[in-house]
gemmi code that builds the backbone of each chain (N, CA, C; Angstrom):
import gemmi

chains = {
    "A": [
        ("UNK", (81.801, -126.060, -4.490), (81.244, -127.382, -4.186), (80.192, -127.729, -5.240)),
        ("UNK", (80.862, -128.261, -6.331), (79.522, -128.733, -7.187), (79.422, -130.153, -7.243)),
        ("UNK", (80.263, -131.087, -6.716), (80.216, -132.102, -6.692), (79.737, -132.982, -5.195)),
        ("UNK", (79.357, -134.297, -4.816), (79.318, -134.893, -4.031), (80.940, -135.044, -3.068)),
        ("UNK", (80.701, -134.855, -1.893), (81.358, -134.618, -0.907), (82.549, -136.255, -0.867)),
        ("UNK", (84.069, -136.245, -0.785), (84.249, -137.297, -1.402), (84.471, -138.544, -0.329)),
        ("UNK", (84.353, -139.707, -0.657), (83.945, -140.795, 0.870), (84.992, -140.632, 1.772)),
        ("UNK", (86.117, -140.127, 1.473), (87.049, -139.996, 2.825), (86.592, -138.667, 3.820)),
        ("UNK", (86.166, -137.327, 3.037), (85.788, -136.535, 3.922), (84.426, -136.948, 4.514)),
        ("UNK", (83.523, -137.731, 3.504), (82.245, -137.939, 4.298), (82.578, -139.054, 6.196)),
        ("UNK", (83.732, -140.092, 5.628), (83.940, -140.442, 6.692), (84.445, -139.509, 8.094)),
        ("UNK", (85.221, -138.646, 7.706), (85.530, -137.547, 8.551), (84.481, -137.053, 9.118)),
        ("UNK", (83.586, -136.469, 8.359), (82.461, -135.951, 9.353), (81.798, -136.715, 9.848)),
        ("UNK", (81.231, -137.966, 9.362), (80.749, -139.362, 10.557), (81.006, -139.013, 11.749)),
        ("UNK", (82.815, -139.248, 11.636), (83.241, -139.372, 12.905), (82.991, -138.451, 13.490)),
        ("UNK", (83.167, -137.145, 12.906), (82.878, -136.133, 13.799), (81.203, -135.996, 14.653)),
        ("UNK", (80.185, -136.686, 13.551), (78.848, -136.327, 14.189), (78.975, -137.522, 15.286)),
        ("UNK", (79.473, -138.629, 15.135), (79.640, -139.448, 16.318), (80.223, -139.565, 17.269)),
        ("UNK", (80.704, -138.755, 17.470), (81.616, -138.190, 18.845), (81.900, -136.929, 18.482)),
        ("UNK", (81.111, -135.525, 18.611), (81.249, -134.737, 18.485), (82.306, -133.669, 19.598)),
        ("UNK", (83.345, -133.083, 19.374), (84.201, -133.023, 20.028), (83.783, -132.128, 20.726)),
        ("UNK", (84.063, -131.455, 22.416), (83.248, -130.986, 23.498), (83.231, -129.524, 23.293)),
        ("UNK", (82.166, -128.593, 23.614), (82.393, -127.231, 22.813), (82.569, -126.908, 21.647)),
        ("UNK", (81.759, -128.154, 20.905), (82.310, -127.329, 19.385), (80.539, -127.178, 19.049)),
        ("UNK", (80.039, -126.603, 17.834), (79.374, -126.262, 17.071), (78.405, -127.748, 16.940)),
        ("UNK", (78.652, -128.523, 16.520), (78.727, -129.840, 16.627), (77.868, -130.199, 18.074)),
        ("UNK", (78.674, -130.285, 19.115), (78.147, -130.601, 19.813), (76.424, -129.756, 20.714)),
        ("UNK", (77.292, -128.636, 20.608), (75.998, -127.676, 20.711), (74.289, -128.224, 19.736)),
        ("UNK", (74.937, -128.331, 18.690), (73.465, -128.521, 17.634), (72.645, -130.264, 18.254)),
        ("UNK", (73.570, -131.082, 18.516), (73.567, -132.115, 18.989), (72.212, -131.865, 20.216)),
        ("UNK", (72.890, -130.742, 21.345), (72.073, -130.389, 22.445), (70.960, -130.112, 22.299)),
        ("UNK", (70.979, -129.200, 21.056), (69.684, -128.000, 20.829), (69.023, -128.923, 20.443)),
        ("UNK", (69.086, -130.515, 19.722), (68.181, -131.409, 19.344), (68.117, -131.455, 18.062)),
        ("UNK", (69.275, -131.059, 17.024), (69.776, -131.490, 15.594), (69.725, -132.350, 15.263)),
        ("UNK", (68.954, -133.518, 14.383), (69.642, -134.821, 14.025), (70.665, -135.213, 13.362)),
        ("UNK", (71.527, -135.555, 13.528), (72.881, -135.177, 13.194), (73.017, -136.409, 12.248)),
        ("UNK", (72.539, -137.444, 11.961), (71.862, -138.930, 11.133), (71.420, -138.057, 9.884)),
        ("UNK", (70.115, -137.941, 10.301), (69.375, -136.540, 9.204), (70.448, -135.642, 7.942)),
        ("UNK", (71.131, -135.166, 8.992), (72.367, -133.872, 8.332), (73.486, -134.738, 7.824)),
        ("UNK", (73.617, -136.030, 8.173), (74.916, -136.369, 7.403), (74.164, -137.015, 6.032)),
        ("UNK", (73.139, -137.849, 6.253), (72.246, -138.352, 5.517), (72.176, -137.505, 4.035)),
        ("UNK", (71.938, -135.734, 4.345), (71.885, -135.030, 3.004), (72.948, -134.777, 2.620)),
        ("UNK", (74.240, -134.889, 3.408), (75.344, -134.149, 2.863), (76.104, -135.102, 2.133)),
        ("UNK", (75.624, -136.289, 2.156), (75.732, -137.840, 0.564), (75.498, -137.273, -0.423)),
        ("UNK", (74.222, -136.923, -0.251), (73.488, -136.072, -1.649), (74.539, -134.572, -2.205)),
        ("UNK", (74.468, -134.976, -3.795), (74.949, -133.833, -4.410), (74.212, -132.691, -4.406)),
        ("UNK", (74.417, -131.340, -4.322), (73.443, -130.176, -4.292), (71.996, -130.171, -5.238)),
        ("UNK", (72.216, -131.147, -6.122), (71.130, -131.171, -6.816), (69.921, -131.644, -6.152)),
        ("UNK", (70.556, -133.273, -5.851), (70.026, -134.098, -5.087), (69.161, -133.620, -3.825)),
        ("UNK", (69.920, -132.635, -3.348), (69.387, -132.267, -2.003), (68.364, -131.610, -2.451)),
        ("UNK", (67.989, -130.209, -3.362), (66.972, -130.182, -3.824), (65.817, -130.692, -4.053)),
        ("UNK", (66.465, -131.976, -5.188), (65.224, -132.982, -5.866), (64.699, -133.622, -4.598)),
        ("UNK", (65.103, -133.994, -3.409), (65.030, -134.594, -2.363), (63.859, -133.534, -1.321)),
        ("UNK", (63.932, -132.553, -1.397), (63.271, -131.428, -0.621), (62.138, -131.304, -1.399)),
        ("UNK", (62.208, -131.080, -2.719), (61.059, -131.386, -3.705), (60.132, -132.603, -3.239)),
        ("UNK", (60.713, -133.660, -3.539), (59.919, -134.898, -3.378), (59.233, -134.689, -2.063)),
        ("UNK", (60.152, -134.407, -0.730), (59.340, -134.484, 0.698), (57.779, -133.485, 0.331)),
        ("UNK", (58.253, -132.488, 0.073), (57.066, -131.620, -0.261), (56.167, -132.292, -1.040)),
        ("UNK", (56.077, -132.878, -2.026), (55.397, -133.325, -3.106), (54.484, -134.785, -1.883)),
        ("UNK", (55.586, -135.324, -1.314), (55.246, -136.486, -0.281), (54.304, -135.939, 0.442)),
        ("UNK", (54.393, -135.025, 1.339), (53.459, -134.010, 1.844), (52.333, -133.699, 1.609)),
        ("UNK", (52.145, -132.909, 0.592), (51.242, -132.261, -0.056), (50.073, -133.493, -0.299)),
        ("UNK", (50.802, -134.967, -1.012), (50.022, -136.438, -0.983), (49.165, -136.949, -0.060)),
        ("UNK", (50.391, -136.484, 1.146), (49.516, -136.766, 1.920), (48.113, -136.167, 2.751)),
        ("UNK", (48.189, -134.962, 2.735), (47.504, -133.733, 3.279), (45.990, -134.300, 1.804)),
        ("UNK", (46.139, -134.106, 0.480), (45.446, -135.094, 0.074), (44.249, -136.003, 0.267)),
        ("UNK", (45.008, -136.692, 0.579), (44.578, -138.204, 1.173), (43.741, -137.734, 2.716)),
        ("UNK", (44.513, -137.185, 3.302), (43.774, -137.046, 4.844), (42.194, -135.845, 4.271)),
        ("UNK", (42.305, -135.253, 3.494), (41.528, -134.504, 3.151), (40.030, -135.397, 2.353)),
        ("UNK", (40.781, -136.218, 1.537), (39.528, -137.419, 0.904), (38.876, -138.280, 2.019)),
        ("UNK", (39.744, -138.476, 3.067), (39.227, -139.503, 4.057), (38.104, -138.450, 4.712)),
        ("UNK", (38.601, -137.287, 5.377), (37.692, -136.624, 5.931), (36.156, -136.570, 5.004)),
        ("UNK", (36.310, -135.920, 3.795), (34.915, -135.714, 2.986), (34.267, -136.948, 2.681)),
        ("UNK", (34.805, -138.751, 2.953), (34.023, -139.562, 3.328), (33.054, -139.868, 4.145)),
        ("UNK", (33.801, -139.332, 4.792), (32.662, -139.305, 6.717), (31.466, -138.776, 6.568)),
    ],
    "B": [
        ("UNK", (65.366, -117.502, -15.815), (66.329, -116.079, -15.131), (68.021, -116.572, -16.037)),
        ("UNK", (67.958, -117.928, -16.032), (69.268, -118.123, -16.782), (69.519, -118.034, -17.766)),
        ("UNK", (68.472, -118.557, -18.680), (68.175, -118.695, -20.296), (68.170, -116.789, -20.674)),
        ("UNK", (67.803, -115.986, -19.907), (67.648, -114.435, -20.063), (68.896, -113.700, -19.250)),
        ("UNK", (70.029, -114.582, -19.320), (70.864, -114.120, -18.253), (70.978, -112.875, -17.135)),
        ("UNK", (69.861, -113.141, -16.623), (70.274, -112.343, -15.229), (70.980, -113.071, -14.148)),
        ("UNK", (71.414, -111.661, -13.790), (72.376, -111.394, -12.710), (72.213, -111.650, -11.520)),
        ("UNK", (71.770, -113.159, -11.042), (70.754, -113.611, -9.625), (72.116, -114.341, -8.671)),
        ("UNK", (71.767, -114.388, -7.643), (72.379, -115.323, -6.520), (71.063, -115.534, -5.424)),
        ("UNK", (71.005, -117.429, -5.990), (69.868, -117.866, -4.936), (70.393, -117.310, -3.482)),
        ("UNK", (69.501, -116.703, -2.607), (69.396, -117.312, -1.440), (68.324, -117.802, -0.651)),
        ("UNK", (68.372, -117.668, 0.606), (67.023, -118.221, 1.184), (66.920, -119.991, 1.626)),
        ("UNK", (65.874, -119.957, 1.312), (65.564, -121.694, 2.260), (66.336, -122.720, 0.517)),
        ("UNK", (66.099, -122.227, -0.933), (66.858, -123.321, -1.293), (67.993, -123.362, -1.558)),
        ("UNK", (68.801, -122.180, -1.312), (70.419, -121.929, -0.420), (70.968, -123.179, 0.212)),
        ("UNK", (69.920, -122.962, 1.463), (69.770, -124.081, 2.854), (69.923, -125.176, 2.252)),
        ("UNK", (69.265, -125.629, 1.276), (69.059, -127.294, 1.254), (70.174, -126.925, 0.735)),
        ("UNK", (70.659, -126.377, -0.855), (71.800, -126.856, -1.763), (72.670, -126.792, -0.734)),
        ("UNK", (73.197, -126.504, 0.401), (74.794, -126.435, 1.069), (74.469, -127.878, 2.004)),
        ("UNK", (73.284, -128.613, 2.186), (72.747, -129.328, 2.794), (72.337, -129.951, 3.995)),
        ("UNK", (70.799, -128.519, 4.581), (70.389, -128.935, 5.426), (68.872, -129.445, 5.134)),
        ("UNK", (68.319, -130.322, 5.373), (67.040, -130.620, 5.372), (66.191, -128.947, 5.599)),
        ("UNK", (65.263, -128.807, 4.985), (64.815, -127.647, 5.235), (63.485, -127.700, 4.424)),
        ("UNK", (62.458, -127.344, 4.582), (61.210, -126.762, 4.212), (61.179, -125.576, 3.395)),
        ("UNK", (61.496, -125.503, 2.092), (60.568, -123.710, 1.772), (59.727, -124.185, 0.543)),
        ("UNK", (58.870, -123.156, 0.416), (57.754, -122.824, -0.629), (57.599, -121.780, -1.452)),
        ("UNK", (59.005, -120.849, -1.221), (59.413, -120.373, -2.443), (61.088, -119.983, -2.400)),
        ("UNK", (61.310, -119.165, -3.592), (62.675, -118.829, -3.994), (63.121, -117.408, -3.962)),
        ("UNK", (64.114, -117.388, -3.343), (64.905, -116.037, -3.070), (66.261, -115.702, -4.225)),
        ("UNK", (65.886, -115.230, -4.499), (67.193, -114.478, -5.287), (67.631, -112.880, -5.057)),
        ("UNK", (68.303, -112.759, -5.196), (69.383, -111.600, -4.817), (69.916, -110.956, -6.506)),
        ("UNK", (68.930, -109.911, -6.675), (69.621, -109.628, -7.874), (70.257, -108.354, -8.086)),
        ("UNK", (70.769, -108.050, -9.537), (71.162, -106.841, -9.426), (70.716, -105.980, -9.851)),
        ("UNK", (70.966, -104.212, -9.583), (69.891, -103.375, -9.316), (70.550, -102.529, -11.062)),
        ("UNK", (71.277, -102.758, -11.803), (71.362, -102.342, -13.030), (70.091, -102.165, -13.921)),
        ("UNK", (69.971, -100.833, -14.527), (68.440, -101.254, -15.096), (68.305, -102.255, -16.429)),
        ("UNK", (69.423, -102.388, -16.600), (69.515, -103.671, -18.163), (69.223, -105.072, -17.590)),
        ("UNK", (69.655, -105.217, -16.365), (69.364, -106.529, -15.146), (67.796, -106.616, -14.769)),
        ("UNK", (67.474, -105.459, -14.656), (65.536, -105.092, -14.364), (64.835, -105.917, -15.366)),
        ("UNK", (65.892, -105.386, -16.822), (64.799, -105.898, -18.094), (64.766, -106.924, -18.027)),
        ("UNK", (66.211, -107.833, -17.710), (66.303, -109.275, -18.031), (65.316, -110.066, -17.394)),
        ("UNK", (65.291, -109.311, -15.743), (64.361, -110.013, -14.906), (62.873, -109.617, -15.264)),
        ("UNK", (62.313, -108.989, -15.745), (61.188, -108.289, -16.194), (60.537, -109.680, -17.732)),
        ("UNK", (61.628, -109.631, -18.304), (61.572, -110.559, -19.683), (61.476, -112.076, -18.849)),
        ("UNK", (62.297, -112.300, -18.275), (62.334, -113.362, -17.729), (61.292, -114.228, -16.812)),
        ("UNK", (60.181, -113.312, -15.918), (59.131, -113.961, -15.449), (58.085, -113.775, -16.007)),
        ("UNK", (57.697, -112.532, -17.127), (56.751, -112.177, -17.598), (55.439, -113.239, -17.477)),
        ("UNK", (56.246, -114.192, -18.751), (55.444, -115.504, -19.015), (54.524, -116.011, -17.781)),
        ("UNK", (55.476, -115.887, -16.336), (54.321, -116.493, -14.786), (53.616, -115.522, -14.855)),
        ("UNK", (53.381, -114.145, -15.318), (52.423, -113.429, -14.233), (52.549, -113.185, -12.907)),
        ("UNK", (53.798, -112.365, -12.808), (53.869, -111.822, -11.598), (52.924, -111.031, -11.401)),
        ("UNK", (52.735, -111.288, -9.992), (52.023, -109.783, -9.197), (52.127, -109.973, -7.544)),
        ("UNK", (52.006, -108.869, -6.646), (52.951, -108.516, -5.669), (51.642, -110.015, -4.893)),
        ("UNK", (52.222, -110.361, -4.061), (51.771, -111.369, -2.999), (51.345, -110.671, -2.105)),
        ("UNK", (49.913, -111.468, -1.529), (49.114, -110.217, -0.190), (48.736, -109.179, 0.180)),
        ("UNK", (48.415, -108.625, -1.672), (47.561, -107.554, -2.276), (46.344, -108.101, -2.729)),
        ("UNK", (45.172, -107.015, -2.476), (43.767, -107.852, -3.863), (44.737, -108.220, -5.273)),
        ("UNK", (43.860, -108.655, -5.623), (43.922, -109.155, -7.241), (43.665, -107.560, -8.335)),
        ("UNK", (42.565, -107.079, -7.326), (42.109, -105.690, -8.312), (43.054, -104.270, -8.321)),
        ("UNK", (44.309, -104.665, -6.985), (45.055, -103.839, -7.027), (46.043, -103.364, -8.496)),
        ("UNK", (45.900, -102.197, -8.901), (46.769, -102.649, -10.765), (48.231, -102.421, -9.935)),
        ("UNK", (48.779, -103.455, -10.824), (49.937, -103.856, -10.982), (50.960, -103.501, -11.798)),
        ("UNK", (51.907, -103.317, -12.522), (52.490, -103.356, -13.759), (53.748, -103.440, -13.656)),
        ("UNK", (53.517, -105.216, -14.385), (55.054, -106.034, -14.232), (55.964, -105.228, -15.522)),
        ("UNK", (56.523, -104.189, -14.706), (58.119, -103.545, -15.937), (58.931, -103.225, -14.717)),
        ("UNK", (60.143, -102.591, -15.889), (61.397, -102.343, -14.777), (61.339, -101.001, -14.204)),
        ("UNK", (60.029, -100.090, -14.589), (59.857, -98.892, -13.900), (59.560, -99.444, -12.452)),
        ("UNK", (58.630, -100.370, -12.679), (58.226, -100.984, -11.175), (59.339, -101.559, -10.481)),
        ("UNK", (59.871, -101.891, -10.973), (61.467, -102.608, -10.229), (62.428, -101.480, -9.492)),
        ("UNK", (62.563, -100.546, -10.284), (63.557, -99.776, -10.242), (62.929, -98.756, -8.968)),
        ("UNK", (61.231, -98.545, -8.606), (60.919, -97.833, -7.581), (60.796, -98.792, -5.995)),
        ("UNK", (61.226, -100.003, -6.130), (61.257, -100.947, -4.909), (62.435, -101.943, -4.865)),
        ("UNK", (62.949, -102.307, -3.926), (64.124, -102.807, -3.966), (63.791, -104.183, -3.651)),
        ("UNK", (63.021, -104.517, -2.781), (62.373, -105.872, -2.647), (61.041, -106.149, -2.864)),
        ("UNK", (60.573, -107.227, -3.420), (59.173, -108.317, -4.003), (58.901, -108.897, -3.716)),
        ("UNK", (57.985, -109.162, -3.067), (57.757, -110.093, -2.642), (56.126, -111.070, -3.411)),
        ("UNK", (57.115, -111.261, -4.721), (55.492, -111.942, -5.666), (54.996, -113.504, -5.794)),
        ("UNK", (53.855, -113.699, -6.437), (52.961, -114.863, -6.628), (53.279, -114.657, -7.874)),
        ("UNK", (53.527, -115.893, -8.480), (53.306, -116.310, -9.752), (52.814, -117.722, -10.320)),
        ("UNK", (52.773, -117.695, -11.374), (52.220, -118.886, -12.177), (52.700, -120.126, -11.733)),
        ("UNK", (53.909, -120.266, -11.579), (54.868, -121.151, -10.895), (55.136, -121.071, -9.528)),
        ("UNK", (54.880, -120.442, -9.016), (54.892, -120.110, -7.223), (55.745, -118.997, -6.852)),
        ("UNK", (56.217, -118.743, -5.502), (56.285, -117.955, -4.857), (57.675, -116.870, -5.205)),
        ("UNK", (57.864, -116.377, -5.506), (59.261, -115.830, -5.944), (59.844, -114.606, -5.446)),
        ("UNK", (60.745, -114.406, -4.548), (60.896, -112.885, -3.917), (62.303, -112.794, -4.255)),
        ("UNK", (62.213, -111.185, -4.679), (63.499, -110.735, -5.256), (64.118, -109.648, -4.474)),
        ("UNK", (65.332, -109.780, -4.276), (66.019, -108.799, -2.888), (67.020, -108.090, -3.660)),
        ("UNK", (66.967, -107.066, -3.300), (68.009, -105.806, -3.621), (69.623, -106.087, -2.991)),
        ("UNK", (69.288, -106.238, -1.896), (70.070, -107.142, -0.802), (69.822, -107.657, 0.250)),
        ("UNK", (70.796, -108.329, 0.748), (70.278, -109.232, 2.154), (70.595, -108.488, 3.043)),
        ("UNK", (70.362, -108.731, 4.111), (70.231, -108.258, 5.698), (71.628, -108.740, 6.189)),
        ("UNK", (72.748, -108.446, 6.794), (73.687, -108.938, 6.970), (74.671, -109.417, 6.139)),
        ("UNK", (74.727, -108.847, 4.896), (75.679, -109.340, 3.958), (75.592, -108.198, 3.558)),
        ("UNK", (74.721, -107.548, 2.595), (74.966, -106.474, 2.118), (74.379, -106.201, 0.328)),
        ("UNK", (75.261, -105.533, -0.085), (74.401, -105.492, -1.645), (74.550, -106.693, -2.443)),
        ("UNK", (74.596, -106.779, -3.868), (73.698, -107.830, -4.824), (75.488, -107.746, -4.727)),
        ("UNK", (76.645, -106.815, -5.268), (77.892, -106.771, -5.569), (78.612, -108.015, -4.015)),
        ("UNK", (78.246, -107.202, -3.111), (78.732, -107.988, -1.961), (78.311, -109.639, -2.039)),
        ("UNK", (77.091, -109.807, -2.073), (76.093, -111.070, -2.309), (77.476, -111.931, -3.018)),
        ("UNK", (77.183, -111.695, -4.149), (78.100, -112.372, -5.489), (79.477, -112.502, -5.096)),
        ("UNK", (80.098, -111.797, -4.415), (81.398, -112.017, -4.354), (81.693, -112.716, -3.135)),
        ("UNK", (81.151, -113.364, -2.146), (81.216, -114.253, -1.782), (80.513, -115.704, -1.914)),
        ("UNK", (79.399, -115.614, -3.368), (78.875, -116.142, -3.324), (79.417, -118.209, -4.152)),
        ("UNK", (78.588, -119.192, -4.062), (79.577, -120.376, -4.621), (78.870, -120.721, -5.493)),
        ("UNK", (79.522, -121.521, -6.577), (78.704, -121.978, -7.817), (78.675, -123.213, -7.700)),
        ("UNK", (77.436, -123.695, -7.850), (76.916, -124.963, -7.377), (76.606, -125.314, -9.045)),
        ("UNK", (76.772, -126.652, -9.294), (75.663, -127.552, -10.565), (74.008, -127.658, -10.288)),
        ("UNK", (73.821, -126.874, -10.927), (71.894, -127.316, -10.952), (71.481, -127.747, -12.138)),
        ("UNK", (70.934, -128.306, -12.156), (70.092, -129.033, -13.499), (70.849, -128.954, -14.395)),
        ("UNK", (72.031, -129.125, -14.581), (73.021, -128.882, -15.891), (73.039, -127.641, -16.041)),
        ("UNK", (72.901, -126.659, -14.950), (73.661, -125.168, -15.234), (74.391, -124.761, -13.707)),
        ("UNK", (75.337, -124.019, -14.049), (76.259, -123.541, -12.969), (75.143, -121.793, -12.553)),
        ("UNK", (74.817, -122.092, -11.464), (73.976, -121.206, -10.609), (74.578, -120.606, -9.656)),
        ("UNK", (74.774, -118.901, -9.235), (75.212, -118.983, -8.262), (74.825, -118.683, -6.738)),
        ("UNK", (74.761, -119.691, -5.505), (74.370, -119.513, -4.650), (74.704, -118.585, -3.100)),
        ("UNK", (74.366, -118.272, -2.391), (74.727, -117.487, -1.240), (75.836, -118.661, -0.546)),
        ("UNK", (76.963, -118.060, -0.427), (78.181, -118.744, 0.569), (77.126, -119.418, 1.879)),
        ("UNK", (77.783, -120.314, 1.834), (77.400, -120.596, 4.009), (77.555, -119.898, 4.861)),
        ("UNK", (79.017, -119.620, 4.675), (79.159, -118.284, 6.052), (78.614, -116.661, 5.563)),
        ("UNK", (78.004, -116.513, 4.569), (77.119, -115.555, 4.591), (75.278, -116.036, 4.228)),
        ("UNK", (75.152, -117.178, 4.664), (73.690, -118.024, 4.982), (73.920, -117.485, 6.723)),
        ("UNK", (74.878, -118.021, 7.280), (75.015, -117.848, 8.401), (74.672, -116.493, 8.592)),
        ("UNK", (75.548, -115.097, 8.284), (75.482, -113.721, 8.761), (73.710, -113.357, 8.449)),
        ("UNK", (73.565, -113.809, 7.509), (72.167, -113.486, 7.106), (71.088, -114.229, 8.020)),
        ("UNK", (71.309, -115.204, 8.403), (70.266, -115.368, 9.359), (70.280, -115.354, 10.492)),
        ("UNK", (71.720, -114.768, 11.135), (71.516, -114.276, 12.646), (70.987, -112.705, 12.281)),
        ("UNK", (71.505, -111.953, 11.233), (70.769, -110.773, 10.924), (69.183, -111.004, 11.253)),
        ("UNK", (68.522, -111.797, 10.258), (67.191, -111.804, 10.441), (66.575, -111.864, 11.590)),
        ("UNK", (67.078, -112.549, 12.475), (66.500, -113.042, 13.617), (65.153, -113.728, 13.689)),
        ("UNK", (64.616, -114.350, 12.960), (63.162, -114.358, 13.178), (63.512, -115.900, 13.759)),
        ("UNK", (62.583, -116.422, 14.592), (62.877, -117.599, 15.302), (62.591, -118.650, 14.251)),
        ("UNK", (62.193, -118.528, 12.833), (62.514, -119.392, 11.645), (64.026, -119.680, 11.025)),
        ("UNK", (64.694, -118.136, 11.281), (65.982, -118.126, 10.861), (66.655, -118.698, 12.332)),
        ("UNK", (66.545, -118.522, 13.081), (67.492, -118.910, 14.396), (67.308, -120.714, 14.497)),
        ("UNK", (66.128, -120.922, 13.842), (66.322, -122.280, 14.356), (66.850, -123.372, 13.492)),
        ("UNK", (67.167, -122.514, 12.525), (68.146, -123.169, 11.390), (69.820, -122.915, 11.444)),
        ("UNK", (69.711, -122.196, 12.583), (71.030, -121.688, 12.665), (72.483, -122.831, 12.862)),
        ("UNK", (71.749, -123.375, 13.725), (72.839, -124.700, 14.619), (72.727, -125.814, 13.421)),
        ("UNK", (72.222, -125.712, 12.742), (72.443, -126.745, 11.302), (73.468, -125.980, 10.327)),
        ("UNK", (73.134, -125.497, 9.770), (74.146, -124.266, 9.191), (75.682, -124.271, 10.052)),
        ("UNK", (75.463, -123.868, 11.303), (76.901, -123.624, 11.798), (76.914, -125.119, 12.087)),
        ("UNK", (76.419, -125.884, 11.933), (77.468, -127.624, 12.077), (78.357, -127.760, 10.788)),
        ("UNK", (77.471, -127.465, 9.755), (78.117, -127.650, 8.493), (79.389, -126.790, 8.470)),
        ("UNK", (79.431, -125.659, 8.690), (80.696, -125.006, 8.714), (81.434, -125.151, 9.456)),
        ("UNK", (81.304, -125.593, 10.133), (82.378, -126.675, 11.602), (82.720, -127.753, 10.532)),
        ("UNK", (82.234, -128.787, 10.537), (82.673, -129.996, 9.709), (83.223, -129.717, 8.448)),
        ("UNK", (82.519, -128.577, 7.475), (83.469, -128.057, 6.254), (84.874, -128.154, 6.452)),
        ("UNK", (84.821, -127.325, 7.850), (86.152, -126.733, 7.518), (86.755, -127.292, 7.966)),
        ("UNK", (86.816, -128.476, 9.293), (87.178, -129.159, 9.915), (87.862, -130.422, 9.084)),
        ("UNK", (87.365, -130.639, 7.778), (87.476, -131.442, 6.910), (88.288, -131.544, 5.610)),
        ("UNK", (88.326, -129.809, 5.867), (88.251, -129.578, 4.129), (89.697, -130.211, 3.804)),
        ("UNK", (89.609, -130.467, 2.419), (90.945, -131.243, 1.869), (92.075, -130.865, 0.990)),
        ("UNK", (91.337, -129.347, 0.641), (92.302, -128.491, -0.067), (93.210, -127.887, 0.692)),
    ],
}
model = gemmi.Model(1)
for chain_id, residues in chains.items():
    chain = gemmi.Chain(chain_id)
    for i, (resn, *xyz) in enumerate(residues, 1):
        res = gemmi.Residue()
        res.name, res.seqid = resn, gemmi.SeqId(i, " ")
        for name, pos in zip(("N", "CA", "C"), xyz):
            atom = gemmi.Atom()
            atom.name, atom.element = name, gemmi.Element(name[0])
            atom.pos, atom.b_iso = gemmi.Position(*pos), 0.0
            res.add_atom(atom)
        chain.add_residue(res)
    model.add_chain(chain)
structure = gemmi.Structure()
structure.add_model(model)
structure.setup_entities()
């Protein structure tokens, strides 16, 4: 898998996270409280992507932690 | 590690994301091999960060070579660049030989890298058990439901 997942299988799994079929894997993660939006959301992204994407949240993060840290030493 | 060709297979949390689950980590796992010409590569290869073991003093002596490699099988170090732990093998998969041969080659930054399979992301983190690895579990096994459920080959 080095490439982006291609739009007919991505539609396949849609369907699958949107009516996840009863007893499957799928539906279980669904239960346990998976966002299944979330998980299809990265699996658009090419492996790189998903990376650079995990990067950025962190980097987003870290900004923010930051910021809440400057506000505090105002006070 | 590439430019010095060693003999690595990511695993760990950026495993997780590349097969693609949203996931959190703050450092990098690799799986290397225990050849001592593989020691040097990896030895040559981080020098430049300044390794040294993580959650030791600072005054503890250290000495980044492949004598030191070759008397521990796992690392768990700090470096210049962050967090980097190196495994002999994984927990539920098995050695660096096993690792690799199920392992998939993904595109990274314009190099072919190779990463830990899914269904041995999977064995490896019901191995671990730690309620970090378990709660990544049901993401992981969705993906391999829908993989395969899908696949087009």
């Amino acid at each position: 898998m080095t490439e982006k997942l291609s739009k007919e299988r991505l539609r396949k799994i849609e369907e699958l996270f949107r009516n996840p079929p009863p007893n499957s894997k799928t539906a279980e993660a669904q239960e346990f409280g998976v966002d299944l939006s979330l998980l299809f959301r990265w699996l658009k992204l090419s492996p790189q992507e998903r990376i650079e994407e995990a990067r950025n949240k962190m980097i987003f993060l870290d900004e923010v932690k930051k910021q809440g840290e400057m506000a505090r030493s105002k006070k | 590690m590439i430019e010095n060709k060693v003999e690595f297979v990511i695993i760990g949390g950026v495993a997780i994301i590349a097969h693609g689950v949203p996931y959190a980590t703050f450092d990098l796992d690799f799986c290397y091999a225990r050849s001592l010409e593989n020691l040097k590569k990896i030895v040559a290869a981080l020098a430049p960060f300044k390794p040294r073991l993580r959650g030791f003093p600072t005054n503890l002596p250290f000495t980044w070579d492949e004598r030191t490699l070759q008397n521990g099988t796992n690392f768990t170090l700090e470096t210049d660049i962050g967090d980097i732990n190196l495994l002999g093998e994984v927990a539920g998969v098995g050695s660096y030989a096993e690792v690799f041969a199920n392992s998939t080659t993904l595109k990274l930054f314009d190099d072919d890298v190779r990463v830990l399979s899914l269904d041995d992301l999977i064995k490896a983190k019901r191995a671990a058990g730690r309620p970090k690895d378990l709660f990544v579990l049901p993401q992981l096994e969705t993906l391999q439901e829908v993989l395969k459920k899908t696949d087009e080959e």
